[in-house]
KOLDREN-741577 format. One record per residue: residue number from 1; x, y negated, z negated of N, C-alpha, C in turn; residue in three letters. Coordinates in steps of 0.02 Angstrom, whole numbers, plus 50000, padded with zeros to 5 digits. Each point is the difference from the previous one (the first is absolute). Layout:
REM KOLDREN-741577
(timar NUM; (X; Y; Z); (X; Y; Z); (X; Y; Z); ala)
...
REM end
This chain:
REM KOLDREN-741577
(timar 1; (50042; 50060; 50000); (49958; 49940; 50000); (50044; 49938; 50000); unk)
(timar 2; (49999; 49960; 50050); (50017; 49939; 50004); (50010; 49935; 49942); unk)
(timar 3; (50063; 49975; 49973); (49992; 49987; 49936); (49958; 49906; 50047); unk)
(timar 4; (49997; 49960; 49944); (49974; 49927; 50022); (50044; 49954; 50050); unk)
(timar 5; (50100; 49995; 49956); (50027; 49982; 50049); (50010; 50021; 50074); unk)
(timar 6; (49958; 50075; 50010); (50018; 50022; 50062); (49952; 49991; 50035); unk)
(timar 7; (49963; 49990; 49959); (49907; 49974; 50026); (50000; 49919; 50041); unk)
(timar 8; (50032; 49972; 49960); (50029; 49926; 50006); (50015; 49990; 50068); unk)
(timar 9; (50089; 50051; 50012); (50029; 49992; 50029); (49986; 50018; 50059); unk)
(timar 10; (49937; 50047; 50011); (49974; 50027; 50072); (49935; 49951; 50023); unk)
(timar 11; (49973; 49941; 49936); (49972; 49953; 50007); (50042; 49940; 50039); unk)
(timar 12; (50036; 50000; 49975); (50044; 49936; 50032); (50005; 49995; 50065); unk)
(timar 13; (49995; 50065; 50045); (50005; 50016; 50070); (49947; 49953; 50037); unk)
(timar 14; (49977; 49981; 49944); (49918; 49965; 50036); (50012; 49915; 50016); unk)
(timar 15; (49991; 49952; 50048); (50024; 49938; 50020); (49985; 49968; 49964); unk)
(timar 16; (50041; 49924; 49983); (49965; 49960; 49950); (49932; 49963; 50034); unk)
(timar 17; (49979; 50018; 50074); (49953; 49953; 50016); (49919; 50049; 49968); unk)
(timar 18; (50039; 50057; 49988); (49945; 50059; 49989); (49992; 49965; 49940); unk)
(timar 19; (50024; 50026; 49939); (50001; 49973; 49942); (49952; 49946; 49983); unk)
(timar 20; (50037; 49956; 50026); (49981; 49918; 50004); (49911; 50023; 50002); unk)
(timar 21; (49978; 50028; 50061); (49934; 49990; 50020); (49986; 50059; 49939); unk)
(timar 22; (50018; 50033; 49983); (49972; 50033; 49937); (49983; 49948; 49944); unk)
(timar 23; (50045; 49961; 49985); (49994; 49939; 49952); (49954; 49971; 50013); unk)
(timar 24; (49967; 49984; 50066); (49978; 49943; 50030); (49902; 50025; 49980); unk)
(timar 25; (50012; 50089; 50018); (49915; 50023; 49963); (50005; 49989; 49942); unk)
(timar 26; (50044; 50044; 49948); (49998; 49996; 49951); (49977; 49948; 49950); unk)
(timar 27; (50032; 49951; 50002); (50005; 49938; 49969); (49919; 49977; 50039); unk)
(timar 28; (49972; 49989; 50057); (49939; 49998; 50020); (49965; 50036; 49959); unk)
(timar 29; (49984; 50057; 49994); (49956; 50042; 49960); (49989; 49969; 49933); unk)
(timar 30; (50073; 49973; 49964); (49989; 49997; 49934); (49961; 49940; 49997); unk)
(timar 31; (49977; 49965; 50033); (49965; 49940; 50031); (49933; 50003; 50004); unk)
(timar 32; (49985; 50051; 50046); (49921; 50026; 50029); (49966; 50057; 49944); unk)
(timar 33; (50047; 50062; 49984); (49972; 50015; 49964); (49970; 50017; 49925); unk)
(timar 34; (49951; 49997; 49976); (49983; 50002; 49922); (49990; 50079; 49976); unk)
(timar 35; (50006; 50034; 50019); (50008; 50067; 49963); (50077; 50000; 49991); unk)
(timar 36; (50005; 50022; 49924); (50059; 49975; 49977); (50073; 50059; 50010); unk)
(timar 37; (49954; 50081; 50032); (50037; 50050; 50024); (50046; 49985; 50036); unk)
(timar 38; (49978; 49961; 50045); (50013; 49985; 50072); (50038; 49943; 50008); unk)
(timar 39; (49996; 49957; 49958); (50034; 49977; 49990); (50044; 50012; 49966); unk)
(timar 40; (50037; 50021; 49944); (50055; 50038; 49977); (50036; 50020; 50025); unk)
(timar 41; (49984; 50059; 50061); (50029; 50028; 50084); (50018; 49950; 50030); unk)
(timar 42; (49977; 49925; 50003); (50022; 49968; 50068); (50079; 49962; 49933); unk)
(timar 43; (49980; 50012; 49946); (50055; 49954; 49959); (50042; 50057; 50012); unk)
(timar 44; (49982; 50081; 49989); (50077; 50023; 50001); (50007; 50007; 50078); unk)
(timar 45; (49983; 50000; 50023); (50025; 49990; 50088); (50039; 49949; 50005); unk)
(timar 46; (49995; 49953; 49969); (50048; 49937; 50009); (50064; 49995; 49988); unk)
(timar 47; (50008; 50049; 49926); (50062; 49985; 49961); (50032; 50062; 50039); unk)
(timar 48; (49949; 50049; 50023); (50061; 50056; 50044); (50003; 49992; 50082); unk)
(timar 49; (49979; 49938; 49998); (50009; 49978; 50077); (50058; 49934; 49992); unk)
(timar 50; (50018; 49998; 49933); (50040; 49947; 50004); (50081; 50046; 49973); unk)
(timar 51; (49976; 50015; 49980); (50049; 50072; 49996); (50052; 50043; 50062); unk)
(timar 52; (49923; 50001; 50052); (50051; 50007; 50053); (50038; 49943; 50033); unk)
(timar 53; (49952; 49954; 49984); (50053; 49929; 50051); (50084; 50006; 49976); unk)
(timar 54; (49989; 50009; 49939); (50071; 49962; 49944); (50038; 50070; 50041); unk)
(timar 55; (49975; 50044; 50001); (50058; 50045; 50001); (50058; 49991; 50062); unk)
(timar 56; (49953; 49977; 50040); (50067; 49981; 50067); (50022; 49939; 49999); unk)
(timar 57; (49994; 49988; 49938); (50027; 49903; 49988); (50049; 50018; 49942); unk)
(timar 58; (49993; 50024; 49938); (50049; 50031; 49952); (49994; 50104; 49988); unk)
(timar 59; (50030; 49996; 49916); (50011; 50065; 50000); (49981; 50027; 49976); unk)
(timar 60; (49953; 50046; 50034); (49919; 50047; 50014); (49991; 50020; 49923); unk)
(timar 61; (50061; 50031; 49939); (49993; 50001; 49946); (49944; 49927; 49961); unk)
(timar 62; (50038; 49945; 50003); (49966; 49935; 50003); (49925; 49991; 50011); unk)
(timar 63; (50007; 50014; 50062); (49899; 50007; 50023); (49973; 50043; 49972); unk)
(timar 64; (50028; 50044; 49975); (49945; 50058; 49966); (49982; 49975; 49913); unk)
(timar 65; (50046; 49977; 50003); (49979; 49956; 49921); (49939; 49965; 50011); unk)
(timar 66; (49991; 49946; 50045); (49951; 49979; 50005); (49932; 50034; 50029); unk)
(timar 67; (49995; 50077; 50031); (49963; 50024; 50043); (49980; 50053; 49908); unk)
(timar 68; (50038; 50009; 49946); (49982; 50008; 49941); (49968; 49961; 49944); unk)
(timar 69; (50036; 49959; 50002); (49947; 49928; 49984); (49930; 49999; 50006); unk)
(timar 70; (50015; 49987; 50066); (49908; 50000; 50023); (49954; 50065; 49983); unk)
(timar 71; (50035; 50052; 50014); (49952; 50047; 49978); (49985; 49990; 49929); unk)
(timar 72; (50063; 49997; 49956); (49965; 49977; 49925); (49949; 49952; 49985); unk)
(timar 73; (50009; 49944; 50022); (49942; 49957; 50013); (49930; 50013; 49998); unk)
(timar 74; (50010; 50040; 50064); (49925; 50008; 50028); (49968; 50064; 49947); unk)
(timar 75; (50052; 50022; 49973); (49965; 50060; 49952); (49974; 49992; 49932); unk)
(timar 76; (50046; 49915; 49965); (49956; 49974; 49953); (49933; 49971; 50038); unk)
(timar 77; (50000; 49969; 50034); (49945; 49955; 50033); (49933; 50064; 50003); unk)
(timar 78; (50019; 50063; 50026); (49962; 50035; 50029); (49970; 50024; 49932); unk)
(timar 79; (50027; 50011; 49924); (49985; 50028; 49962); (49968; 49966; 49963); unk)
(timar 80; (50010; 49929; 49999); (49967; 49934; 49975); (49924; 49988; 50024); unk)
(timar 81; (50008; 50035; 50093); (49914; 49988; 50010); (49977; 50061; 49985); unk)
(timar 82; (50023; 50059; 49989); (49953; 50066; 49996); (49963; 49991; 49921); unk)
(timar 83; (50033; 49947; 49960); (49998; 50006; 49921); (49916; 49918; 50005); unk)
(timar 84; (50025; 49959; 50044); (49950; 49928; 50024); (49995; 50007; 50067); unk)
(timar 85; (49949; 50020; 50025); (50017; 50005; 50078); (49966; 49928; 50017); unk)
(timar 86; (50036; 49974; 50043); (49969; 49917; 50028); (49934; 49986; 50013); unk)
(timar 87; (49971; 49937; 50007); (49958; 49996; 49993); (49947; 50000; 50081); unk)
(timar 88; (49954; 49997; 50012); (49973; 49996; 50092); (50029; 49963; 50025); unk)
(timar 89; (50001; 49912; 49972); (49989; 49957; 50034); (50108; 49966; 49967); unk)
(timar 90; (50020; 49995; 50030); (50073; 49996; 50000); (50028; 49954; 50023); unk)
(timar 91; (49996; 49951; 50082); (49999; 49952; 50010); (49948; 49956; 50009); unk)
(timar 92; (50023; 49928; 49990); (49968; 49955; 50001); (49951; 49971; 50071); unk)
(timar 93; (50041; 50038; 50050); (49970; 49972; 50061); (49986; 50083; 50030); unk)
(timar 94; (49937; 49983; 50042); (49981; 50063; 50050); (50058; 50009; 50050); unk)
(timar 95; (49988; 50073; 50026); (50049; 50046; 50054); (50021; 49952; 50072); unk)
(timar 96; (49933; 49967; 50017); (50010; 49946; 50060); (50058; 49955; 50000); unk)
(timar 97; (49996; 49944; 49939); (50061; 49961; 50001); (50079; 50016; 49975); unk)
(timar 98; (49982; 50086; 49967); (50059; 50027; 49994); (50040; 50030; 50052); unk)
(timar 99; (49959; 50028; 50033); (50020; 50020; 50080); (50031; 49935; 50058); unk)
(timar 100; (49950; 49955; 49964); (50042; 49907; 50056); (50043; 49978; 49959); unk)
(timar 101; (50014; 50023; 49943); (50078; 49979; 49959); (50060; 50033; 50044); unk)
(timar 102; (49986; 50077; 49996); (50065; 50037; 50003); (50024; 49956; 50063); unk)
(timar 103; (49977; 50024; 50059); (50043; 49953; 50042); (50015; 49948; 50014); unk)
(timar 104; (49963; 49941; 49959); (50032; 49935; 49982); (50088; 50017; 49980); unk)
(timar 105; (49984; 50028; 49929); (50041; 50030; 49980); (50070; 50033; 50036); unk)
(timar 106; (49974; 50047; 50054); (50053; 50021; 50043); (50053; 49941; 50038); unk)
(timar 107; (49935; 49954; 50026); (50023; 49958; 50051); (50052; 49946; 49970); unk)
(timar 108; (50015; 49984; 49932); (50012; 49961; 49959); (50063; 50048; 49982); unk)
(timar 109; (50010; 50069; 49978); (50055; 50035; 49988); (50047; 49990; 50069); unk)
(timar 110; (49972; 50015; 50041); (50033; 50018; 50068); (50051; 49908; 50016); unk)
(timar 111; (49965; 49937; 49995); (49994; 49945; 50002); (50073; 49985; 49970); unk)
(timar 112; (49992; 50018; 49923); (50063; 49999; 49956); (50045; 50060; 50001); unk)
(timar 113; (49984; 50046; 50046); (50076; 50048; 49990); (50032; 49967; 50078); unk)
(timar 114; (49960; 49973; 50056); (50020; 49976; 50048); (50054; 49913; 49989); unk)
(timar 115; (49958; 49947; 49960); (50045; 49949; 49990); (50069; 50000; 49932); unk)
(timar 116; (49959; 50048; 49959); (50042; 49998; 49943); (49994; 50063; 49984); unk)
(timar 117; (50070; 50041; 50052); (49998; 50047; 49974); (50061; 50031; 49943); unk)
(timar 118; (49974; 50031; 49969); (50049; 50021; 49930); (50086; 50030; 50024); unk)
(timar 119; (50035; 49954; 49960); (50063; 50015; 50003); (50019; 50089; 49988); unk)
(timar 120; (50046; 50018; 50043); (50021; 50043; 49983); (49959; 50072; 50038); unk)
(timar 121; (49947; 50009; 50004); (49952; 50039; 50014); (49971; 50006; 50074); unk)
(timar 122; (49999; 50046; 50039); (49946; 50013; 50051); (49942; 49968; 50009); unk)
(timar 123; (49973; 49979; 50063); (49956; 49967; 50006); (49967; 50047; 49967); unk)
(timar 124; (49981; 50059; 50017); (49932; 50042; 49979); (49978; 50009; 49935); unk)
(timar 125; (50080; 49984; 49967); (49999; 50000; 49922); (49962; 49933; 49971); unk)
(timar 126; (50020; 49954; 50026); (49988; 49908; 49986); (49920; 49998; 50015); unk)
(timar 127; (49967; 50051; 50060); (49930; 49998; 49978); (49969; 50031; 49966); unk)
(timar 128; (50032; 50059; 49990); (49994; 50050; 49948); (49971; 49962; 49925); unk)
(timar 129; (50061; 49963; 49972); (50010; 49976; 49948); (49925; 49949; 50002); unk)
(timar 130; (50018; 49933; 50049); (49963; 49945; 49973); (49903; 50034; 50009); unk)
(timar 131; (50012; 50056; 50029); (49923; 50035; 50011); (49966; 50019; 49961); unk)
(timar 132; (50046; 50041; 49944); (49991; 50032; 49923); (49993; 49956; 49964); unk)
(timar 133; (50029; 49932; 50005); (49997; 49951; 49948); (49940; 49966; 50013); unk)
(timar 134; (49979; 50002; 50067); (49924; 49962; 50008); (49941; 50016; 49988); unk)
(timar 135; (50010; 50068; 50026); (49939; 50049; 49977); (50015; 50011; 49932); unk)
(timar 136; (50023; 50003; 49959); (49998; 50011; 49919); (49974; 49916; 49990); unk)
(timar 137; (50027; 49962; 50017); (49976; 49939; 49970); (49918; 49994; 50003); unk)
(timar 138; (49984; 50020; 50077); (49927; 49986; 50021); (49945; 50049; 49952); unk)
(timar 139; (50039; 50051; 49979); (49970; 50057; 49957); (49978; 49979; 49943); unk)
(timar 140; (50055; 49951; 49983); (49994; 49960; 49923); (49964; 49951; 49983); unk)
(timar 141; (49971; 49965; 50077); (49949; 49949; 49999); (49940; 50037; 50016); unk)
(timar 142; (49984; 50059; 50013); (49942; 50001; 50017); (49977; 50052; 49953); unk)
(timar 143; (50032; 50030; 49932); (49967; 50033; 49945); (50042; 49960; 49945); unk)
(timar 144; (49940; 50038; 49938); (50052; 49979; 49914); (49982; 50057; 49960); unk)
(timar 145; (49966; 50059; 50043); (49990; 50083; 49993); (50088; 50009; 49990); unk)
(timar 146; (50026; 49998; 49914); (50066; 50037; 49990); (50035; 50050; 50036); unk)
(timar 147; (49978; 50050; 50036); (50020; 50050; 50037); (50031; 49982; 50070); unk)
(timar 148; (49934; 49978; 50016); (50014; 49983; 50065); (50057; 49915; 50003); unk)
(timar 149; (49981; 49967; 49965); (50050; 49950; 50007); (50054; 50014; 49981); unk)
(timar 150; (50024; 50060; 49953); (50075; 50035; 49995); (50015; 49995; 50064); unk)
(timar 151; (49972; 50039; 50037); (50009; 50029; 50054); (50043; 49952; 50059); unk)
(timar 152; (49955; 49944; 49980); (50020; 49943; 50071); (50085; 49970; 49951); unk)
(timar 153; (49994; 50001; 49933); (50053; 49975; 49963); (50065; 50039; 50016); unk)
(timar 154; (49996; 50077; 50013); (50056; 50030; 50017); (49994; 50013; 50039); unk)
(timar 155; (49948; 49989; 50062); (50038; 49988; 50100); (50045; 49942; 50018); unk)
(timar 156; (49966; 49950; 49949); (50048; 49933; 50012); (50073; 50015; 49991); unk)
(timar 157; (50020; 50029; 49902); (50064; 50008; 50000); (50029; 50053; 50053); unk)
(timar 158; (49946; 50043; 50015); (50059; 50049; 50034); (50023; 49947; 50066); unk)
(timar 159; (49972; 49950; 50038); (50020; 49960; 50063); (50052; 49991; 49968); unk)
(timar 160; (50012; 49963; 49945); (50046; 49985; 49978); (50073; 50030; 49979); unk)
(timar 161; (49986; 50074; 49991); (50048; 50044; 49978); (50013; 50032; 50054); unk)
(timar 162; (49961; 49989; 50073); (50044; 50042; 50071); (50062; 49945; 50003); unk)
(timar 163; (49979; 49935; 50002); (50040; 49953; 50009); (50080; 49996; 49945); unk)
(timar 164; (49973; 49990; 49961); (50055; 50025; 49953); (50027; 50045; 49988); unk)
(timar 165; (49984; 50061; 50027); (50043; 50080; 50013); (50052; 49977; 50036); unk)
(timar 166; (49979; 49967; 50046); (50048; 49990; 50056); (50065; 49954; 49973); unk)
(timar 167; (49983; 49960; 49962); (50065; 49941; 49972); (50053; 50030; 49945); unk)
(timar 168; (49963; 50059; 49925); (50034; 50020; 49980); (49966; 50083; 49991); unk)
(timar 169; (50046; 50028; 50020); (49997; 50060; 50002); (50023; 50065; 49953); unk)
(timar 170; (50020; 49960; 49946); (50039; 50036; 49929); (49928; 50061; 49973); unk)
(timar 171; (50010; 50037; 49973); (49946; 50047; 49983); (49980; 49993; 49945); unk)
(timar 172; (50062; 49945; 49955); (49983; 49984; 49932); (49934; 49966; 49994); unk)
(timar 173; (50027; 49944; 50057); (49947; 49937; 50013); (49905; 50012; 50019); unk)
(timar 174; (49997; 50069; 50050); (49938; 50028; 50021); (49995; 50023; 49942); unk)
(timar 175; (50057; 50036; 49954); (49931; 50043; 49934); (49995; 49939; 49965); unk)
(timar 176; (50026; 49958; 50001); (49963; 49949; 49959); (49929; 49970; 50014); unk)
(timar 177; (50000; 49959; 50059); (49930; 50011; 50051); (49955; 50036; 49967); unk)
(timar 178; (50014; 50066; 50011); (49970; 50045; 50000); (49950; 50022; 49936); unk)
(timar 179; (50045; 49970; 49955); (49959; 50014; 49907); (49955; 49937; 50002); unk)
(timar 180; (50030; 49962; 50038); (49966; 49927; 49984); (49919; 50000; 50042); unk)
(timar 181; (50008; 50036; 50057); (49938; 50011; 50028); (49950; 50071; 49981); unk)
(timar 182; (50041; 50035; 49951); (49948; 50051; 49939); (49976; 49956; 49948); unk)
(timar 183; (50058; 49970; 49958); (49969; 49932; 49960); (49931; 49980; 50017); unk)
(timar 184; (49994; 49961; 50060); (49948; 49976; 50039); (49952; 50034; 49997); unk)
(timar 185; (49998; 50068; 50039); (49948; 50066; 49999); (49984; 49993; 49947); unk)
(timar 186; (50038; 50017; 49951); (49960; 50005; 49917); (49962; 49939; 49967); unk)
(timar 187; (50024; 49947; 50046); (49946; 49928; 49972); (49954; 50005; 50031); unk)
(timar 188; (49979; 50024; 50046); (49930; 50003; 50071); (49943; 50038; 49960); unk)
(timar 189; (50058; 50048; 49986); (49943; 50051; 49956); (49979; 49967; 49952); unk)
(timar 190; (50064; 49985; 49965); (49947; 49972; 49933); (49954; 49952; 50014); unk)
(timar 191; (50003; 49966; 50035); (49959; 49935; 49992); (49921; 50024; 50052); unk)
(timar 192; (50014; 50052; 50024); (49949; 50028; 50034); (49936; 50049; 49936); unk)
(timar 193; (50039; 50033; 49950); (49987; 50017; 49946); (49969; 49970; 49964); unk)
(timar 194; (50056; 49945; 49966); (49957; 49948; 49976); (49942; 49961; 50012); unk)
(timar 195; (50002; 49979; 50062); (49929; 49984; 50044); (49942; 50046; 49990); unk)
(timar 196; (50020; 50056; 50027); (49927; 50040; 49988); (49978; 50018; 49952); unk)
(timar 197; (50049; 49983; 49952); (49977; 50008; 49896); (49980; 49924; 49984); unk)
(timar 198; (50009; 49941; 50043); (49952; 49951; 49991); (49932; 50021; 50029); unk)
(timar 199; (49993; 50019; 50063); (49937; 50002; 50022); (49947; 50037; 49975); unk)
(timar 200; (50042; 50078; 49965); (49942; 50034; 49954); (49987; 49965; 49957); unk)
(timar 201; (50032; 49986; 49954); (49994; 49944; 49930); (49917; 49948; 50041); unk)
(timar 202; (50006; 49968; 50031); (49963; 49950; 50037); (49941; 50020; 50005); unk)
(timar 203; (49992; 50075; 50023); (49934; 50027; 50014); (49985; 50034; 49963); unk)
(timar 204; (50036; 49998; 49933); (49977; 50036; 49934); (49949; 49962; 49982); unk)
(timar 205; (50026; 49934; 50007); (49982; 49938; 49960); (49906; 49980; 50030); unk)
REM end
């Protein structure tokens, strides 16, 4: 049986334009959809689609830290909703103007990896990055459902952490990252927790 780094490493075979457009649903989904399964899947699709990018940019050991990461993540998050599962109504705006965001959205990533694109990095990467950071942002304006706004909170950092893979590449530096964005996980939950132990309290009352 194939161990993960070898899993990785027969992943990597795959182009970064592939990838990229993996990022490009993914991060969409976490956008459009409100079942919170499915979304979880498009969050760990991300961090192991970003996983493969890094690997033909640094060393594939490196990316798998982060392609572990994320799975930890998504496994507090996932255990956090099986215990509160979210609520129907999740964003603030209907499916219509979320669907005329995303490609605002696109057209605006594409815009800024074209005039200002990121030092150091591949174009595909530079849209990569500012794409994750938009769609997490847009995620964050359009719920205050704890779960799901985790969600848009760590697509943003991860834009941020393709970009910064690339500048320092020490392994010390990613496991650091790396606790700091479980840290995080474990505040989503709580405060997702906490929330829904206000809302029973509320309808006790």
């Amino acid at each position: 049986m194939p161990t993960l780094p070898e899993i990785l490493d027969k992943l990597s075979l795959l182009t970064a334009t592939s990838a990229v457009i993996g990022l490009v649903v993914a991060a969409g989904l976490i956008v459009l959809i409100e079942d919170w399964r499915l979304s979880l899947a498009a969050l760990l699709a991300q961090y192991t689609l970003v996983g493969i990018l890094l690997t033909g940019l640094i060393f594939p050991r490196v990316a798998l830290v982060k392609v572990i990461v994320g799975a930890l993540i998504c496994a507090v998050l996932y255990l956090t909703a099986l215990r509160i599962p979210p609520p129907g109504e999740i964003f603030t705006l209907g499916l219509p103007f979320r669907l005329l965001a995303i490609p605002v959205a696109g057209l605006a990533a594409f815009g800024l990896a074209r005039c200002h694109p990121l030092p150091q990095v591949p174009s595909e990467i530079s849209f990569a990055c500012y794409w994750l950071s938009l769609l997490g942002l847009l995620t964050l304006m359009l719920t205050e459902e704890p779960l799901k706004a985790g969600q848009g909170l760590l697509t943003f950092i991860l834009g941020f952490e393709l970009f910064y893979a690339n500048l320092e590449q020490s392994l010390a530096v990613i496991g650091l990252l790396g606790m700091a964005d479980l840290l995080l996980a474990l505040v989503i939950a709580y405060l997702a927790v906490a929330e829904r132990g206000e809302l029973a309290e509320e309808e006790k009352r």
